[in-house]
C-alpha positions in Angstrom: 19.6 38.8 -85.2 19.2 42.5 -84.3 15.3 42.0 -83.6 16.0 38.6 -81.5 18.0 40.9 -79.1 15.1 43.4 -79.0 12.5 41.4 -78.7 13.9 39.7 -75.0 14.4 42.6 -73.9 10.5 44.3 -74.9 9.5 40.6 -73.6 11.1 41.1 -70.0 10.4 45.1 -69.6 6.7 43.4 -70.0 7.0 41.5 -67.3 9.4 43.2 -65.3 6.5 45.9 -65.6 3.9 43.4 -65.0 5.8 42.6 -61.2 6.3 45.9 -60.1 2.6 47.2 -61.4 1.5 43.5 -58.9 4.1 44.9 -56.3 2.3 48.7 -56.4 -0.9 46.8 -55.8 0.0 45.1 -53.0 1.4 47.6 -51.1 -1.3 49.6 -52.0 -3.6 47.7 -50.6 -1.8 47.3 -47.5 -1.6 51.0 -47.3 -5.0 51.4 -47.7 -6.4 48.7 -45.0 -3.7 49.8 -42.5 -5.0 53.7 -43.0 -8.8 52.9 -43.1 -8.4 50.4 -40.2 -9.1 53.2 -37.5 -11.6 54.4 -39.5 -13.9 51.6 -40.1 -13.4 50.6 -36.6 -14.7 53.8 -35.5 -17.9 53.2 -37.6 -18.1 50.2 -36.1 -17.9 52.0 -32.4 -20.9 54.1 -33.6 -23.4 51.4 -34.2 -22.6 50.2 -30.9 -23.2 53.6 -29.5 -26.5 53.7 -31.9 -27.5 50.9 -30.1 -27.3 51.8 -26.9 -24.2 51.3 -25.5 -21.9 54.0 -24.2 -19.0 52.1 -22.5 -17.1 51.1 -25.8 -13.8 53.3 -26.6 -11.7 53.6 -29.6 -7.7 52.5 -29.3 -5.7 55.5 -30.1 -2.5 54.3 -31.9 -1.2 57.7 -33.0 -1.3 61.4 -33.3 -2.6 62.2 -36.8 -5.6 63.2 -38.2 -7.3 59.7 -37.1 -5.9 59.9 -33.8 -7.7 63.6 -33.4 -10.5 61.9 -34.6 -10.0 58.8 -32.3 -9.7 61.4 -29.4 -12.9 63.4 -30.3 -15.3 60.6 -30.3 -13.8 59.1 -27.1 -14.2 62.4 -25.3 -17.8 62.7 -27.3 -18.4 59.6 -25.7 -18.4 60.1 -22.6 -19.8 63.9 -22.5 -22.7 61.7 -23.8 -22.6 59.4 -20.9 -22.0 61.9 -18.2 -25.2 63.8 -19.3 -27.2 60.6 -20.1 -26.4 59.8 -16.0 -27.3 63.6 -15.5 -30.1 63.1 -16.6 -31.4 60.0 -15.3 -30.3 61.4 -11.7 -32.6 64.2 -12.4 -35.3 62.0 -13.5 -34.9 60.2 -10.5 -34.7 63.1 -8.3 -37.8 64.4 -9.6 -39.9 61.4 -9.8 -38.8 60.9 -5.9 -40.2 64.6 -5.2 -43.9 64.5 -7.0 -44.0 61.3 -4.9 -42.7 62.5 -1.7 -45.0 65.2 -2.6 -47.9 62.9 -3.5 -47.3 61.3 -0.2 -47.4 64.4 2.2 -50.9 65.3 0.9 -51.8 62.0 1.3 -51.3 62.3 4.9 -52.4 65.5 5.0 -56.0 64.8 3.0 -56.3 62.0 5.8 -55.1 63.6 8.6 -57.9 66.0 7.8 -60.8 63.9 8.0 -59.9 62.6 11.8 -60.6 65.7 13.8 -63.9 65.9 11.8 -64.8 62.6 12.2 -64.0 62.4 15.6 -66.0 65.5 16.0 -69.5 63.7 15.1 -69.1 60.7 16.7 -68.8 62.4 19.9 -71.7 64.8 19.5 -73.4 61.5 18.9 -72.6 60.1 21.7 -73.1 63.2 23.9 -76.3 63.2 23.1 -77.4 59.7 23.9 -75.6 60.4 27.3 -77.5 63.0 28.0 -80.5 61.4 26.7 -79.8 59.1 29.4 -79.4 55.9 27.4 -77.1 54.0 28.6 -77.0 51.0 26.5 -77.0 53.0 23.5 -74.7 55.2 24.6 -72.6 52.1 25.6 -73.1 50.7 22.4 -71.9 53.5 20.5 -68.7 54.0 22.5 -68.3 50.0 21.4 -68.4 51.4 18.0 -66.0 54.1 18.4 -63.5 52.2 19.3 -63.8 50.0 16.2 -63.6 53.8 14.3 -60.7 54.6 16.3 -58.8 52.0 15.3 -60.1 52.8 12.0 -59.0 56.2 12.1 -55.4 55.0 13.8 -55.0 53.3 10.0 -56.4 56.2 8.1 -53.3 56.2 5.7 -53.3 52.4 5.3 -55.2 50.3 3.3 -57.8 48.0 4.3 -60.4 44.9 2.9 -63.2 46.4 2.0 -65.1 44.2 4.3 -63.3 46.0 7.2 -64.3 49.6 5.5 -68.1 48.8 5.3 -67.8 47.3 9.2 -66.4 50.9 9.8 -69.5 52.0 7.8 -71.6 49.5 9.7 -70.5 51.0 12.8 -70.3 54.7 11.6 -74.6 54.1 10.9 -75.2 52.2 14.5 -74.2 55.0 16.0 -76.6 57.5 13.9 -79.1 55.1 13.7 -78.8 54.9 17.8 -79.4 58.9 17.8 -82.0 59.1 14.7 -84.1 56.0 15.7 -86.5 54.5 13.7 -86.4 57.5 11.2 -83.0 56.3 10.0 -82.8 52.6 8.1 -79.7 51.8 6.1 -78.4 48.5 3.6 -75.6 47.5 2.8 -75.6 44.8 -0.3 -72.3 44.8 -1.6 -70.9 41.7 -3.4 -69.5 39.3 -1.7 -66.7 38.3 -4.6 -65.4 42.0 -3.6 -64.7 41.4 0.2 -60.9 41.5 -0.1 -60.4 44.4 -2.3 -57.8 47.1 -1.0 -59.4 50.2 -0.3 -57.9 53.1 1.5 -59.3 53.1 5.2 -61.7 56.2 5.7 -63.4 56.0 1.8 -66.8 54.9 2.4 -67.7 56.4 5.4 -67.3 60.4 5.1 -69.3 59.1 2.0 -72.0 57.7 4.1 -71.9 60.7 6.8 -72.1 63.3 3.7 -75.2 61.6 2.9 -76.7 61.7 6.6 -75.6 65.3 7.5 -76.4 67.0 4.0 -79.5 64.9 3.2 -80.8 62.8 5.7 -80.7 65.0 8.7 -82.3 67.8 7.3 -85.0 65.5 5.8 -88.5 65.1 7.3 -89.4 61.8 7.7 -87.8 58.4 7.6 -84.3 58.4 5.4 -82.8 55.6 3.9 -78.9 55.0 3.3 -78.3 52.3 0.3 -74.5 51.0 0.2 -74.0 48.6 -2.6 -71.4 47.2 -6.1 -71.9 46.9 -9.7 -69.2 46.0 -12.1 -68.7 47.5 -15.4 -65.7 46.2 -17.0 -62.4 46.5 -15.7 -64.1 49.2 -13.0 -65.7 48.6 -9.5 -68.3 50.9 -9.1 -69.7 51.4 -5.2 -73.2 53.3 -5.2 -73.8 55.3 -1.7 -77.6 56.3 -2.1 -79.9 57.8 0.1 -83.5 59.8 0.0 -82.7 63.3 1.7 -83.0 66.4 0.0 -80.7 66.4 -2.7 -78.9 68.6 -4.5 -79.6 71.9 -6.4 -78.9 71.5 -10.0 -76.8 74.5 -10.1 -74.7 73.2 -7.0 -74.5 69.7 -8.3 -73.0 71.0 -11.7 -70.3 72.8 -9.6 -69.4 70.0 -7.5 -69.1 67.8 -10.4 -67.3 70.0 -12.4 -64.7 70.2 -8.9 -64.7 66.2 -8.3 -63.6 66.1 -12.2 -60.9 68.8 -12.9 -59.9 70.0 -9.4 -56.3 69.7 -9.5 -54.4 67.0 -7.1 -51.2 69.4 -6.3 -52.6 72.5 -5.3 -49.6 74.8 -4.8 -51.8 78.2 -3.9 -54.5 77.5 -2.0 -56.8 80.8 -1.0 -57.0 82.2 2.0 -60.7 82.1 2.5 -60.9 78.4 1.5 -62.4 76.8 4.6 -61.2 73.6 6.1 -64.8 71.6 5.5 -64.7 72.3 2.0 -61.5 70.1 1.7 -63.7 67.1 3.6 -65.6 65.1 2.9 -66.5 64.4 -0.5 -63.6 66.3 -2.3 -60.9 64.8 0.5 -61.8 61.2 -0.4 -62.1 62.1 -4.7 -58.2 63.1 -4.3 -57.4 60.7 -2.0 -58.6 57.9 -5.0 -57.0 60.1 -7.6 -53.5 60.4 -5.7 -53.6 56.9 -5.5 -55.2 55.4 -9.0 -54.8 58.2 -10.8 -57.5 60.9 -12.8 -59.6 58.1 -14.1 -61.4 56.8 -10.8 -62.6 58.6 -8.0 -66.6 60.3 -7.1 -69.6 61.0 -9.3 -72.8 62.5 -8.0 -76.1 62.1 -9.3 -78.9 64.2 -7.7 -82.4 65.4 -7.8 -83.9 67.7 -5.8 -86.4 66.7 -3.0 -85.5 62.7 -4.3 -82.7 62.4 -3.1 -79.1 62.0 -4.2 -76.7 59.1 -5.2 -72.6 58.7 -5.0 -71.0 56.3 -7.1 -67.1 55.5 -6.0 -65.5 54.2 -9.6 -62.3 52.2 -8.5 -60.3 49.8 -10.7 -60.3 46.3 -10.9 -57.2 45.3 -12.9 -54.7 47.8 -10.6 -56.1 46.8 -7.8 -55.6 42.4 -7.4 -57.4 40.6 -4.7 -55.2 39.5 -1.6 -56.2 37.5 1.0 -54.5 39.4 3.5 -54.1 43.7 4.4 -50.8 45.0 4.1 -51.4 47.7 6.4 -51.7 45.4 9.4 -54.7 46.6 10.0 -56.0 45.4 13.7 -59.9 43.7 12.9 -62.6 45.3 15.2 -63.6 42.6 17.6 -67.5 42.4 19.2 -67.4 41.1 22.9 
């Protein structure tokens, strides 16, 4: 009887025990959720910002410990996102000057081939004047219209069917001064007529070739214009017979059309104006616009005769049937 009395209460200490040891757990585990709540939601916040995203904020409920933490990673937050917008302003900013910059020695290469264009085609037609022949000299002032119009769109682009008819009209007017002792072809593909070009490319090309090589040349001279394709490049070949070019002179100018920087900040003071024409003008003009890859190669020997190979891309550049420049078409009445 003494034991019986013993034993219900061992038996309900058990599972009085056993209820308040459940009861610990629960609130325990209540505890724990409601203190690592904040917490995990903050790791969740960081694989958002991981991701990418920088708008998301945590919900600040009180003033302890988490709450500081709460506070710092908001205020982390957007730091981050106040530099990141920093940042891509100043990105911005300087991606709009190297182009603004790109674009003002644009202009400036092409504004520099005008006076000495100009300059030629007059002196050509000077001559014939004074020549006295009048329907050559007639002729040619026909052409320089076309050239002017050409040279009024000298930062646009153009077909290249419209360049080599400047070209064409570029060699009537030397062969009208050189006669029979100057012959030129033009055989350039057909499948190529719409390609963009920058106005102006070919043709201080072509008049390189007749002032450095043809003019000084005895005998009759021959100017070649024609396309190749190799690959994803057009190549235009400007050949001609004159004189060509020493070897030590031809390594130079090679070694200039190749590495010859496009942003020149200090330019010397003894650098003439005709050594930016020309052949280096139109190499920068294609580099400013394609990009290192493209632009002139010379090949030369001397007394044979020299050749200029234009290497322009095919993939940048798409065909269109029309010019964006709104380029006015030289018309023959």
């Amino acid at each position: 009887e003494l034991n019986k009395t013993a034993k219900t209460i061992r038996n309900m200490t058990i599972v009085l025990a056993f209820i308040c040891m459940l009861l610990a757990i629960i609130i325990l585990f209540v505890f724990i959720q409601n203190f690592l709540k904040p917490l995990l939601n903050m790791v969740h916040l960081m694989k958002q910002v991981q991701d990418g995203n920088l708008t998301v904020q945590m919900e600040v409920t009180g003033n302890d410990e988490i709450g500081y933490l709460g506070h710092s990673f908001n205020k982390m937050i957007l730091r981050i996102s106040d530099m990141m917008n920093k940042n891509t302003q100043l990105i911005k900013e300087v991606y709009e000057s190297k182009y603004l910059q790109k674009e003002a020695q644009f202009n400036i290469l092409c504004s520099q081939i005008k006076p000495h264009f100009l300059y030629n085609t007059l002196n050509t037609i000077s001559l014939l004047i004074k020549c006295q022949d009048t329907t050559g000299a007639v002729s040619s002032i026909e052409k320089l219209s076309f050239f002017l119009r050409g040279i009024m769109n000298a930062d646009k682009n153009v077909t290249l069917v419209t360049e080599l008819e400047i070209v064409d009209a570029y060699l009537g007017i030397c062969k009208a001064r050189y006669g029979n002792s100057l012959s030129y072809e033009i055989n350039v593909s057909p499948e190529f007529s719409n390609y963009l070009i920058p106005a102006l490319t070919l043709q201080p090309i072509v008049e390189n070739a007749i002032i450095h090589g043809c003019e000084i040349k005895r005998g009759n001279s021959l100017i070649h214009i024609y396309s190749t394709a190799d690959g994803s490049h057009l190549l235009i070949h400007v050949d001609d017979n004159g004189v060509g070019i020493d070897e030590n002179k031809l390594k130079k100018l090679n070694e200039e059309l190749s590495h010859a920087p496009i942003f020149e900040e200090n330019v010397s003071e003894n650098k003439s104006i005709t050594e930016s024409i020309g052949l280096i003008n139109v190499n920068k003009r294609i580099k400013l616009k394609y990009g290192d890859g493209y632009g002139l190669h010379i090949i030369s020997s001397s007394s044979e005769g020299t050749q200029v190979t234009l290497r322009l891309p095919l993939t940048i550049n798409p065909y269109q049937e029309g010019v964006e420049s709104g380029y006015v078409p030289y018309i023959n009445c």
